[in-house]
Each structure stands twice: as C-alpha cells, then as structure tokens.
C-alpha positions in Angstrom: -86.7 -4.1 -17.0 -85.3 -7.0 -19.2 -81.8 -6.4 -20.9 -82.6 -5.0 -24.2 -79.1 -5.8 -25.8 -76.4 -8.3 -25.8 -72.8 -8.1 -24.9 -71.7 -8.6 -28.8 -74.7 -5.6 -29.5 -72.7 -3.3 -26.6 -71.3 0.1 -28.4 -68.6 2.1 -27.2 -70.0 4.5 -24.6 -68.0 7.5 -25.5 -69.5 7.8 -28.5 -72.4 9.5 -27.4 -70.7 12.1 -27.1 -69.7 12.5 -30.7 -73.3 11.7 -31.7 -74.4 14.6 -29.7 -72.1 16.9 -31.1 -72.0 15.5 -34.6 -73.8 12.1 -35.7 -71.9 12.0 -39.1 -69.0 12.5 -36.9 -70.3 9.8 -34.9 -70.6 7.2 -37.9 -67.2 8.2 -39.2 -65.6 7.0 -36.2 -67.9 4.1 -34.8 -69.6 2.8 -38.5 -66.8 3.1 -41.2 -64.2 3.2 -38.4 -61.7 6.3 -39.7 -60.1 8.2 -36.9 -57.7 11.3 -37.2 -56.0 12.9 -34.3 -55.0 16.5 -34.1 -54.1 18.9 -31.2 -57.3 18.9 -29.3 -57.8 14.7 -28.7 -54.2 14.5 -28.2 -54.4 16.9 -25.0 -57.6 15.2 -24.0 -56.0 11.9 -24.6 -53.0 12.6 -22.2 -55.4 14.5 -19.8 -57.0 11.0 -19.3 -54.2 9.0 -19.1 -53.6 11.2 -16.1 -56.6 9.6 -14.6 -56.0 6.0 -15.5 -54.3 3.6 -12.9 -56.3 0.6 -14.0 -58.5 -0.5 -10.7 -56.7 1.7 -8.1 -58.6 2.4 -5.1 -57.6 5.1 -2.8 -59.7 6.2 0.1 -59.8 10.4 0.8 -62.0 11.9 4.2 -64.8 9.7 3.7 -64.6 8.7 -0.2 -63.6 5.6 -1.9 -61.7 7.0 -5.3 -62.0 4.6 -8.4 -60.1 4.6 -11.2 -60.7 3.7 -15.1 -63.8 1.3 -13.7 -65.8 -1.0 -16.3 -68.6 0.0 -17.0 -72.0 -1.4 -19.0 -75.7 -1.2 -20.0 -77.7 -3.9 -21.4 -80.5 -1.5 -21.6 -78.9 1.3 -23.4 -76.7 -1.1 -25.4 -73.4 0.8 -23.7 -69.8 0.1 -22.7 -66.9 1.8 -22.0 -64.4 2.9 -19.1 -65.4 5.7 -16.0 -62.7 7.8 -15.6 -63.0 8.2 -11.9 -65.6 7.2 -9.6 -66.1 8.5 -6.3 -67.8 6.4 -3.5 -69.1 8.9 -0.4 -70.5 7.5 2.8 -74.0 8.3 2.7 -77.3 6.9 4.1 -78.7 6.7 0.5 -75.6 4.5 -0.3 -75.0 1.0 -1.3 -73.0 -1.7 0.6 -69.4 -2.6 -1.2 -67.8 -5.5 -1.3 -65.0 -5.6 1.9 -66.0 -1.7 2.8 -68.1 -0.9 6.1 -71.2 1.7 5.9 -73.1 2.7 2.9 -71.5 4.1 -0.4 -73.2 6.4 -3.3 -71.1 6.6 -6.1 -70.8 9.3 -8.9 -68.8 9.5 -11.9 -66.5 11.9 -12.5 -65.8 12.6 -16.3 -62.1 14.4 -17.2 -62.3 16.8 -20.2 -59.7 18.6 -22.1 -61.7 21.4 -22.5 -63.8 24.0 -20.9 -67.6 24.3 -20.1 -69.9 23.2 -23.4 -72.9 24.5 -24.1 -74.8 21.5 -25.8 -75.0 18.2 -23.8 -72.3 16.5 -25.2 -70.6 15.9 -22.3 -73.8 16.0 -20.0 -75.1 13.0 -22.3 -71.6 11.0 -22.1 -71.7 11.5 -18.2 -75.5 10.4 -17.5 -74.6 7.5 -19.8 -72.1 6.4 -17.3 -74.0 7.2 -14.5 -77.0 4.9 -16.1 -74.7 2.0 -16.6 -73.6 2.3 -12.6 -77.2 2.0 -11.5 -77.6 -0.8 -13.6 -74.6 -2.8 -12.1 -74.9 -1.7 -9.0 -78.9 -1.6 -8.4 -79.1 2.0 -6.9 -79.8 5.4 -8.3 -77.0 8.2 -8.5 -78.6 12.1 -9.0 -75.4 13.7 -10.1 -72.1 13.5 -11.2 -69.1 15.6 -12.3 -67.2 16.7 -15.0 -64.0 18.6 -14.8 -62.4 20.7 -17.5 -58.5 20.7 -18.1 -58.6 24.4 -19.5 -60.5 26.2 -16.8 -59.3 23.6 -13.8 -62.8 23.7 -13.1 -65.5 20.8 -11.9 -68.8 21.0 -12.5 -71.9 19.1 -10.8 -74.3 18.1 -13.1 -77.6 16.9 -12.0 -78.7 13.9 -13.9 -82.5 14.9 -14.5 -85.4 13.0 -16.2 -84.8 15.1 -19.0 -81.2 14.5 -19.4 -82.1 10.7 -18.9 -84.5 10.6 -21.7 -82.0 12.5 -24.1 -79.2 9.8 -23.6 -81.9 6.7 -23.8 -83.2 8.5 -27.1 -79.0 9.1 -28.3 -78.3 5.8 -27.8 -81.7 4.1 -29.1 -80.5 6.0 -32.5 -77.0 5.1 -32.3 -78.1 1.6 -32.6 -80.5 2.1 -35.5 -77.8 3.8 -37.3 -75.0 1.3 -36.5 -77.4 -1.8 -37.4 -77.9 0.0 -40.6 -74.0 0.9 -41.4 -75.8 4.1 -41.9 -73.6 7.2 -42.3 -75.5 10.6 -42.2 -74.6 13.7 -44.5 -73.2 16.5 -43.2 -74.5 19.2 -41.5 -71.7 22.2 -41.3 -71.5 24.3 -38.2 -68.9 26.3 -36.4 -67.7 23.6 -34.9 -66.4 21.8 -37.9 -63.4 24.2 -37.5 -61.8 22.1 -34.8 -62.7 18.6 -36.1 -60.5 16.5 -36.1 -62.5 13.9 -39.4 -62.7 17.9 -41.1 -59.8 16.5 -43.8 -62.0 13.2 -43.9 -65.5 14.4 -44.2 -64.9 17.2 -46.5 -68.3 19.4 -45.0 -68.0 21.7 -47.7 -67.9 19.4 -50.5 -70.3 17.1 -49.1 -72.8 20.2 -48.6 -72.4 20.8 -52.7 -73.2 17.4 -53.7 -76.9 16.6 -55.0 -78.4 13.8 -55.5 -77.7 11.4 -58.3 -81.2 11.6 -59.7 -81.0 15.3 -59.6 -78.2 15.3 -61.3 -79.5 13.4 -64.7 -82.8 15.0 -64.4 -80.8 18.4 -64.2 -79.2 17.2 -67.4 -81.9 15.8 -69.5 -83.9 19.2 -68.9 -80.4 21.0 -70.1 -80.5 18.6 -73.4 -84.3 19.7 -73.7 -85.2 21.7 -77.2 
C-alpha cells in the first residue's frame, strides 16, 4: 500500500488512546494543546520511566529485549515510542541486523493501571504493533500489556477487528486535527479521574445550548 501520510502529517501515537477513551479529551491535549497532571499520569509517568533506557538491548533465554524503540506509520499517520519490545526466536520471525536465526517481535505496553474494559489500551498497543510491521515488513499476532496495580500482563491478540478499530481511530484523529476540531463533551463515569476535568468543565459544557437557541429562546420570551 502507498504511504498515506507524511512525516510533518505524523501524530503522536499515544493519543489513541485518549481518543478511545475520550475524543474531546483527545483534542484538549493533541488540538488546543492543554495538559494537566494529577495523581494517576504522574504514577503512570514514573511507571514508564521505569521502562525507558533509551536503545538498550539485553538478551533473556531466547529474547532480544528493546527498550523505548521509535516507532512509525505512514499509513496510519502514527509516531511515538514502544515501551519494550520483545524479539523471540521463532520460525515465523524476521532476520535482525548483527543477530543469528529468525526474530518475531511484540510490543509490550506498561500501564499504571489495571485491566480496562474498553479498548483503550488494546487500540494504543495494536497501533504499535501496526507501525512494527510496517518498518519491519512482517506481521506480529499479539502483544502485551502489563498493569502496575495488579502486577499483571496480559496477551492481547491483535485481531482483524481490533485492526480496523485503530485504522478507523486514527483515520478520525486526522479529520479532527486537520480541522482544529474540538468535540463537546460527553460526561461519563470516567470524567471523575480526568485529569483536563478542571479544564473541560463537563458539567458546564453539558448546560450550554446553542447560540441560536439561545436568541430564538429569547425572542419567543419577548413574544406578546
């Protein structure tokens, strides 16, 4: 397939998963550029410093361990940083530079967290895993994603259907950043542990009408 995107059209790769979760969420951050930490990114924040050592290579009973690795995707319009990606000796596997045998990589995504129950983090992991078949010309089925609350990893099978939902995430992602296109809030549960709660005000933003409402809901007021 020819490259859809451009390096200067490349958006940051994590941000998928704030667009699943949340898409104005998404546009706060990655459109009108407003950030605001609180408790929960700061323990995820130092959970993946934990797994950064920029380019380290270590090898473990038959896997190559990779480090914060570059990552990109000229067909999803994605960039962004793997946390850790293992290389096993398979026959599947790809040849690496300076390494005998055959490799197949899978990402390996660190969360503060525990276990979600959207896609969020399914989406940002099959994202990654996307951008490594596209450098490295080879298909991966599955990756991992381990939680910092629960100590737990999880495999995740990277399906056709989990595919699609990432290509369609970050088809939209594009539309919306082309457009400087901030969407109006949707309130859930979740907008309890935001951390843009103090900046995207749900509940206000869930009272406010539209402007043409409002002076039609005036004139008819003024009405004999």
């Amino acid at each position: 397939m020819e490259p859809e995107y451009t390096a200067s059209d490349l958006l940051p790769l994590s941000g998928i998963q704030h667009f699943v979760f949340c898409r104005r969420q998404w546009a706060l951050i990655h459109v009108e550029r407003q950030w605001q930490e609180n408790a929960l990114t700061a323990e995820g924040r130092i959970l993946h410093r934990r797994a950064d050592d920029p380019f380290f290579t270590e090898k473990r009973k038959g896997k190559l361990i990779a480090r914060s690795l570059p990552v990109a995707s000229y067909l999803l319009g994605l960039s962004g940083i793997c946390d850790v990606v293992e290389f096993t000796e398979s026959p599947d596997g790809i040849r690496l530079p300076g390494r005998d045998g055959l490799w197949l990589p899978a990402p390996v995504e660190y969360k503060r967290g525990k276990e979600k129950l959207d896609h969020s983090d399914a989406s940002q992991l099959c994202a990654q895993a996307i951008c490594l078949e596209e450098m490295l010309l080879t298909e991966i089925p599955q990756g991992y994603l381990y939680y910092g609350q629960t100590r737990h990893r999880v495999t995740v099978e990277l399906t056709d259907e989990l595919r699609m939902l990432v290509r369609k995430m970050s088809a939209e992602m594009q539309q919306y950043f082309q457009r400087g296109y901030t969407p109006r809030v949707k309130t859930s549960k979740a907008c309890r542990s935001c951390s843009l709660a103090d900046l995207c005000l749900p509940n206000l933003q869930e009272k406010l009408i539209p402007a043409s409402k409002y002076i039609a809901n005036n004139l008819k007021a003024l009405e004999p």
